[in-house]
N, C-alpha and C positions, 0 to 999 in steps of 0.2 A: 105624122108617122114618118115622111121623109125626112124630118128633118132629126128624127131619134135615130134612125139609119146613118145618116151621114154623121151625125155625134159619135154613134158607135164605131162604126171604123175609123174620125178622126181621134176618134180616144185612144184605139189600138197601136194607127201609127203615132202617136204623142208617146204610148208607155216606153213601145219596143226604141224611141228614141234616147229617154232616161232611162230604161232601167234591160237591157236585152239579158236574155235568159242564159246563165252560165251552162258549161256542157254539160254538167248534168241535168239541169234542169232540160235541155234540148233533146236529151236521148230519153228522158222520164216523158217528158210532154210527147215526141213521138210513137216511143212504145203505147201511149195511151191512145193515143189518135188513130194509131194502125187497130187495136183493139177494136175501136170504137169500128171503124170501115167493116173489119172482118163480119163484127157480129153485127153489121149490117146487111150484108152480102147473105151468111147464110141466115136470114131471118127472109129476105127478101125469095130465096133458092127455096125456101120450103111454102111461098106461097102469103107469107105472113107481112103484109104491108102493115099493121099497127105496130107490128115489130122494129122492123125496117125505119120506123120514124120516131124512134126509143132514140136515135141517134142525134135527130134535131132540137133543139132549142123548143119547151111545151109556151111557149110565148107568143100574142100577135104581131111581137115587130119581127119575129124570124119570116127572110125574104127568100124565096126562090125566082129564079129568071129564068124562064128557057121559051121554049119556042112561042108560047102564046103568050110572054109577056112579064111581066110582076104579079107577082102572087103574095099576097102576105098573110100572117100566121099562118100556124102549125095547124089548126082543125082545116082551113082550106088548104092546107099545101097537101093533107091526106086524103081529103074528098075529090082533089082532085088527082093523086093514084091512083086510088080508088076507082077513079071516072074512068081513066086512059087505061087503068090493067084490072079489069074486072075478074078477072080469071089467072091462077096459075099458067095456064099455056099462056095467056097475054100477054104474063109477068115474067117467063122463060128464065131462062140461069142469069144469073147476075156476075159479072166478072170485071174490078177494077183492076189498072194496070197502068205502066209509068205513074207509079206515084211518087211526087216531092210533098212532102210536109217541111216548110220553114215555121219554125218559129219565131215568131216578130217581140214577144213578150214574156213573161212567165206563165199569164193568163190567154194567149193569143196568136193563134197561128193560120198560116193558110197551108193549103191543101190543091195542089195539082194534080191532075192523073186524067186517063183514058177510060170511059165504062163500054161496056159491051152488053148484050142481052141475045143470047143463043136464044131463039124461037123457032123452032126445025119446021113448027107449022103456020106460023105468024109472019115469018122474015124475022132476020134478025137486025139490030138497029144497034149504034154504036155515036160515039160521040166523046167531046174532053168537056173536062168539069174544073170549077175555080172554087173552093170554101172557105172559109173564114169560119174558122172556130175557137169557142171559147171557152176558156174551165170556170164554170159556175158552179156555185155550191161543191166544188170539187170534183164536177164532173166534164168532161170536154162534150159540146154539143157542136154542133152545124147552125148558124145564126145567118147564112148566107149562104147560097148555091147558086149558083151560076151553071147550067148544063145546056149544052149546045149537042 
């Protein structure tokens, strides 16, 4: 599994070194990317984490990393949303910000920015996040999250 990982992003940095994405193709891949964040955001605002994870990669090599570690596939990276925001109030407003999207490739980009989670009763809880996304089957998923 690590080592499908490390092929995957050594492939990404290999494309974007042959073949980087012309400016259209840059401003197409972003508007999509920013698409993808929003309708993430409010899936996530209305309570709906199956939603919310419409945006990741339905595959067991997709990795998340944050505070407790390496998590891999998509059904554990939602069971354990799931686990940590059992509830709307839990799950509080969702709010990304400083976002950079580069695209590294035609097929592959990453994704910088700041989240935030307004909780008026929970505390609220904030952090910066790193993604590596990719367009498969014509769609841009999340293949990697890095959230601190």
């Amino acid at each position: 599994m690590h080592r499908f990982l490390l092929f995957l992003l050594l492939g990404t940095c290999a494309c974007s070194a042959s073949r980087p994405p012309t400016v259209a193709q840059s401003t197409a891949a972003r508007q999509a990317i920013l698409r993808v964040l929003t309708t993430q955001t409010a899936a996530w605002n209305r309570g709906d984490v199956a939603g919310f994870m419409q945006g990741y990669w339905q595959n067991d090599s997709l990795v998340f990393i944050g505070k407790s570690g390496l998590t891999y596939g998509w059904q554990r990276t939602l069971d354990n949303y799931r686990r940590s925001y059992p509830t709307p109030a839990a799950m509080g407003q969702l709010d990304f910000s400083h976002l950079q999207v580069q695209p590294l490739s035609p097929d592959a980009a990453q994704v910088i920015g700041r989240w935030h989670l307004a909780r008026p009763t929970a505390g609220d809880l904030q952090g910066h996040f790193l993604l590596v996304m990719r367009r498969i089957n014509g769609q841009w998923v999340v293949v990697a999250d890095h959230s601190s």
